[in-house]
N, C-alpha and C positions, 0 to 999 in steps of 0.2 A: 351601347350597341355591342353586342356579343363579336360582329366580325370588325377586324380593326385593319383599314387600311394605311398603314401606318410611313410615312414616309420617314423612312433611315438611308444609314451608306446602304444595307442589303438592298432595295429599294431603287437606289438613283443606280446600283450596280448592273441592276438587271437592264433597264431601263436604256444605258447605257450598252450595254449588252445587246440589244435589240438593234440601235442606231448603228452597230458596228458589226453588223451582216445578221441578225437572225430576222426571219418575216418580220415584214412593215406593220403598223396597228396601227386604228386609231385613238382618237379620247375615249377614256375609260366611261361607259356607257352609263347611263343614270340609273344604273342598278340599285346604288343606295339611295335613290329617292323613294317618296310614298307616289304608288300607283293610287290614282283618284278611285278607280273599281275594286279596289281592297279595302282602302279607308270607309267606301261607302258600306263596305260588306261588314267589316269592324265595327262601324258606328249604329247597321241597322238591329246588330243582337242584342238584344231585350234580356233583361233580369226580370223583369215583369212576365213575360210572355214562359219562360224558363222555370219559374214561380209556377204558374198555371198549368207548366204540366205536370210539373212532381206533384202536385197537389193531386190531378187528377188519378197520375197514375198512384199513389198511395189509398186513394177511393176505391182502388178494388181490391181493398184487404189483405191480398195476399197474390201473389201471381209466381206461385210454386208449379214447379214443368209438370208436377202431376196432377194439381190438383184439376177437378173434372171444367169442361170446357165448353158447357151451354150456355151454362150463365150470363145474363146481357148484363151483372152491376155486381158480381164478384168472381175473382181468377181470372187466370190466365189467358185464356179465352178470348176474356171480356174486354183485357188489357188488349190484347195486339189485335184484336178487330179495331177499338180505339185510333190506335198508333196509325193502322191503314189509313182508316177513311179520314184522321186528319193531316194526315199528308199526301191523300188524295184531294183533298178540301186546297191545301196552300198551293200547289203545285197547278190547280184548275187555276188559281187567281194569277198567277205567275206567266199564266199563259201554257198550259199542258204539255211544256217538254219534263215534266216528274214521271219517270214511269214508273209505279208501286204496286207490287207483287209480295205475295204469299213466300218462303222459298221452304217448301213442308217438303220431310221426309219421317222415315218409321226407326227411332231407335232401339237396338236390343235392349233388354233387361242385361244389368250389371250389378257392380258392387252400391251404386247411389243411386241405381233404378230398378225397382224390383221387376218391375213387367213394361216388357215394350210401349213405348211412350210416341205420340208423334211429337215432333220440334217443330218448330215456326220460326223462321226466319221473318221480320217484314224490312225489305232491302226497298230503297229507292234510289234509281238511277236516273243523275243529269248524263246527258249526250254528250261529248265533246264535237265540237264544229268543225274542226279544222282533221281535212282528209288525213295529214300525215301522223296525227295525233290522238284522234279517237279512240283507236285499240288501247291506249293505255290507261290505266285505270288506277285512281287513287282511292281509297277504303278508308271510311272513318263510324267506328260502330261505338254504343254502350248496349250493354243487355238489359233486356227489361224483368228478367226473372226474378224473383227474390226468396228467401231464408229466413226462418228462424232458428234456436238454438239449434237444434235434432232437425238435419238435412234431410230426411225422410219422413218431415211432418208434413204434409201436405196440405192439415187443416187448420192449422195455426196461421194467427194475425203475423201478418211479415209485411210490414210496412216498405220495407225498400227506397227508403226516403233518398239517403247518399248512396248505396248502395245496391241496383245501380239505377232508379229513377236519375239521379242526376246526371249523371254520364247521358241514358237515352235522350232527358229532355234537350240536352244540350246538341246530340247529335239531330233531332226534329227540330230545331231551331235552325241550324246550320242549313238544312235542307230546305224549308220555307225560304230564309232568307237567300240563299245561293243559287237556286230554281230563277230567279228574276233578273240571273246574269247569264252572260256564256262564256264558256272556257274553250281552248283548245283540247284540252284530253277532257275527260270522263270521269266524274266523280259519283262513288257510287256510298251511300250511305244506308248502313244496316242497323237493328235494332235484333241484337239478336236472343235466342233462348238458349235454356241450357247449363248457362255458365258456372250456376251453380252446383249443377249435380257432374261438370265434367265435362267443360268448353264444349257441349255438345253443339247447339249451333253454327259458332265460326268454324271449326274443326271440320265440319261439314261444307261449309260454303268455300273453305281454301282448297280443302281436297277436290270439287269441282273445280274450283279455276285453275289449279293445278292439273289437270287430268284433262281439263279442254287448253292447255297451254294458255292459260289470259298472261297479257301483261299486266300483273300485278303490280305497278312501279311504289307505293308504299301503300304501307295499314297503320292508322291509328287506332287503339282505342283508348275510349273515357272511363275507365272503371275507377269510383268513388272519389270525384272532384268537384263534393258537394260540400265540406266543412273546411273552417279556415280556424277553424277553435281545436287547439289540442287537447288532451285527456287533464293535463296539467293547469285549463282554465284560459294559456295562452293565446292570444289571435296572431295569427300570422297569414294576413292576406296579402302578401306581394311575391309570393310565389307558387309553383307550381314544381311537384315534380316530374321528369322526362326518363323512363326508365329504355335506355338502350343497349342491346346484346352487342360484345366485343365477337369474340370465336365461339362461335356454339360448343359444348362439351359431346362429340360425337366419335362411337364410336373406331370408325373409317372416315377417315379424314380427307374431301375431293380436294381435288388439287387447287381449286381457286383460296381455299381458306389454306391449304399448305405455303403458298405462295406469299400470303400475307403475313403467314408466323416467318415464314426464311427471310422477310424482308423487314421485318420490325412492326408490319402495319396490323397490331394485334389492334390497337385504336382505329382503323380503320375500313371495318365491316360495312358493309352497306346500312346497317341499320346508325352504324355511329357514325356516318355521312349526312343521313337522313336527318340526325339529332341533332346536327351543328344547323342544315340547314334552318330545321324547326321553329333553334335558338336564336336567328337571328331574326328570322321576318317577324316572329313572337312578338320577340323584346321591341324590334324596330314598329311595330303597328300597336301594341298595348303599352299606354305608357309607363314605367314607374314599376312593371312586372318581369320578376324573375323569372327564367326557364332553366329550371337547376335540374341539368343532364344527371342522373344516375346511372354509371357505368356498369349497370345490371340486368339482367334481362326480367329480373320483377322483385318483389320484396322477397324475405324468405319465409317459408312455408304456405305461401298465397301461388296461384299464377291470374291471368287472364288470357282474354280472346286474342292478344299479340300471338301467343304462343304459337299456334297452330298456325299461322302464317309464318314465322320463325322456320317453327321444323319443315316449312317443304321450302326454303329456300329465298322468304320473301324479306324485305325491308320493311321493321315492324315495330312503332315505339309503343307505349302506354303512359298515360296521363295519370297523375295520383294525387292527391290534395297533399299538401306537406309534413304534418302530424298525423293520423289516425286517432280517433279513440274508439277504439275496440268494446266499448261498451254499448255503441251503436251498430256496430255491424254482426249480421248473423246473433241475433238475441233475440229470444220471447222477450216482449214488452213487459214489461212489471218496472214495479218500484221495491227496492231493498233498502234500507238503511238510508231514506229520504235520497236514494242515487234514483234518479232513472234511467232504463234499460231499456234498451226498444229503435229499432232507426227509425226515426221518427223525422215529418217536415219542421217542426219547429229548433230542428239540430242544424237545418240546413242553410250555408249564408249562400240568397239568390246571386248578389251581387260578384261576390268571390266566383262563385259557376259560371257566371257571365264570363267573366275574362279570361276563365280556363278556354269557354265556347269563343271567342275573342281571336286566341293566342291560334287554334285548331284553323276558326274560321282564314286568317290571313295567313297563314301555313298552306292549306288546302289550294286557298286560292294563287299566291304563289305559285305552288308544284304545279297545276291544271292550267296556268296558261304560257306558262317558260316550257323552252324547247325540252327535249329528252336527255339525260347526262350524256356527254360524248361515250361512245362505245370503243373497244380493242385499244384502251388508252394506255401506251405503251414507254419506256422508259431504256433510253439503248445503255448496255449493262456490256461494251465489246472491249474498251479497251480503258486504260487507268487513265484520266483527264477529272478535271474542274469544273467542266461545264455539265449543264444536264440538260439529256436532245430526249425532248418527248416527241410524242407524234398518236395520229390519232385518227377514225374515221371519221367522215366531214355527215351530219348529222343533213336528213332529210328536209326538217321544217322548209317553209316558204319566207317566213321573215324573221330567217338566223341572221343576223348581225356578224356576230364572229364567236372567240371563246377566249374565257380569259384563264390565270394560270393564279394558282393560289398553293402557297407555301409557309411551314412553320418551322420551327425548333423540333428537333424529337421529342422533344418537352413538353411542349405547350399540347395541351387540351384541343383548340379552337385556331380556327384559321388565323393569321398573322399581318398577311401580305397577299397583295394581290394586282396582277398586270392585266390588264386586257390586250391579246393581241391579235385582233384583227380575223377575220373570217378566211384561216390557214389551218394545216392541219400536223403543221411539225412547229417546233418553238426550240430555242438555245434559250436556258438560262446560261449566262457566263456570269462566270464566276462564282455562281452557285453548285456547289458540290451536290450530290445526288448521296452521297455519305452523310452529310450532315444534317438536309432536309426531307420531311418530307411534303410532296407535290399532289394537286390535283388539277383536272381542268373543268373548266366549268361550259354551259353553252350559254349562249347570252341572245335573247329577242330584239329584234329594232325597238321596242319598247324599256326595254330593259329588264325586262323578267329573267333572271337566273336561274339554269337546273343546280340541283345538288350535285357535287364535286366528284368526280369519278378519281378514284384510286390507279396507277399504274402497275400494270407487270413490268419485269425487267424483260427485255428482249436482249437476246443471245443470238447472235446471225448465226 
């Protein structure tokens, strides 16, 4: 398990600390247990079912954003009409809270589109139940577009096997199986277009949620976590990589990432909150699989659909198979020198996809039914002392439990330690230096569902 609640002297010190005037807690809540509605959601994703879609989506030969869009059994078209009515199809059986929608606008002509183009988004959203939680919304997308060598061929076979059938199938599987449950918040799962000639799709759908103020609370996407065979002949199926942005390289720099560079918590961006949390429900719900954080905001000279949620301010990881072999992605199919060349399904391992769809699925469903991260979570920076007096505002839910308090080494990667205390909204660590660690607070459900760890400002009275 990626989070280690580790009992040392820091540990019994705080603890001790607590018993010796800071707010009362009680027993550390069953957070790290398996919630039964996850395990089931884990166990219901299919390698078989996941199989069945790359297969189908690679049946329409090509699904390049230009090529023409009547066709009912080749292109693009013919793909995310597909994608619709079969996640109108699971979502009927589910019992019809899936709402799935079209999300079409008109792109300009550019440098990888010569003539205005329409996009297609097909977005399907579960409801969240719960009043105080609905408005927030979790996003998890792969693109259905595909490439061959020359990004302006529009009539070339583009199989899009791993890249990114795998990602959409997995994101359609998510949504059948998670449709048959309810959360608190809102999970909204997209399939989108674009990607390839230039994140046209997500770029489009963040900039609306941007622009209608959504609570975006995170974005995943799947792009190419369909091969577990490196270029090398290697297998390497027990992991996965997690690509998360530290400080965005931006111009003007707003004061909330200012705050983080003055304080050390260059590791601590919203999206490298998100990543820890990722890592731990992942590893804790799949067994025997790695979630190996990449302190990046993507590979280099690649991007994906994170991005554009990135740039307007959202919490935003990307999912990537561990090796690539770039002999499969973005290639005319042929054979040279008895290699073949081509993204092809027969490159593709179903089972490895599955538990990328696995790690996402018990993530997803984590974040959507634990409270909201505590908000204005503050750290008093007034006068030279040992202890560290957080405080914080007391989170709306109906069945918040309390919040608990998690601390590392400036060192360490990944959370360390961790206190639960009690449904309060200030905390003393004693004996804990606010120099030496650093701190987050978490909010915790009467069930035990944890949000991701919110970051402190220093407060200066």
């Amino acid at each position: 398990m990626a989070f280690s609640l580790r009992t040392t002297a820091l540990a019994v010190m705080l603890l001790v600390g607590a018993a010796a005037g800071s707010p009362s807690y009680g027993a550390e809540p069953a957070s790290v247990a398996h919630q039964p509605q996850i395990d089931d959601i884990v166990a219901a994703i299919s390698a078989r079912q996941i199989e069945a879609y790359v297969k189908k989506l690679v049946s329409f030969q090509t699904r390049h954003t230009m090529f023409e869009t009547q066709s009912d059994t080749r292109g693009i078209g013919a793909a995310r009409r597909w994608i619709k009515g079969e996640l109108e199809r699971c979502g009927a059986q589910a019992g019809g809270r899936l709402r799935v929608n079209f999300d079409r606008y008109l792109e300009p002509a550019g440098p990888r589109l010569p003539h205005a183009t329409e996009i297609v988004n097909v977005v399907a959203t579960l409801a969240g139940t719960q009043a105080e939680a609905k408005d927030r919304l979790y996003v998890v997308s792969g693109h259905y577009d595909s490439r061959a060598t020359e990004v302006l061929d529009a009539d070339a076979s583009a199989p899009g096997a791993d890249d990114d059938a795998s990602g959409t199938a997995a994101v359609m599987e998510l949504a059948c199986v998670m449709a048959r449950h309810r959360f608190d918040a809102t999970l909204v799962f997209m399939a989108v277009a674009g990607e390839e000639q230039g994140l046209f799709g997500s770029t489009h759908w963040a900039e609306q949620a941007h622009q209608n103020s959504l609570d975006v609370a995170a974005m995943l996407t799947n792009d190419i976590i369909g091969s577990s065979r490196a270029e090398d002949g290697r297998i390497d199926s027990g992991q996965v990589r997690l690509f998360a942005e530290g400080i965005p390289a931006l111009k003007e720099m707003p004061d909330r990432l200012r705050t983080l560079i003055a304080t050390g918590g260059e590791n601590d961006s919203p999206s490298r909150q998100l990543a820890r949390h990722v890592k731990e429900i992942g590893e804790r719900y799949v067994a025997n699989f790695r979630v190996n954080i990449i302190q990046r905001r993507d590979r280099y000279l690649r991007g994906g659909d994170h991005i554009p949620f990135l740039a307007r301010g959202y919490a935003a990881l990307r999912f990537t198979e561990p090796n690539e072999d770039f002999r499969h992605q973005h290639q005319d199919v042929r054979t040279r020198d008895g290699v073949q060349f081509g993204d092809l399904p027969q490159f593709v391992d179903y089972e490895y996809t599955a538990r990328v769809a696995r790690v996402n699925g018990a993530a997803l469903a984590s974040l959507a039914l634990a409270p909201a991260p505590p908000q204005k979570v503050e750290m008093d920076a007034v006068e030279l002392e040992n202890d560290t007096v957080l405080h914080w505002k007391a989170n709306r839910e109906p069945d918040l439990r309390g919040y608990r308090v998690v601390w590392r080494e400036t060192s360490a990667a990944l959370w360390e330690h961790a206190a639960f205390v009690g449904n309060v909204t200030q905390y003393t660590a004693r004996g804990l230096s606010k120099d030496n660690y650093f701190f987050g607070v978490q909010a915790v459900d009467r069930d035990g569902n944890i949000s991701v760890a919110s970051y402190p400002a220093p407060l200066r009275h």
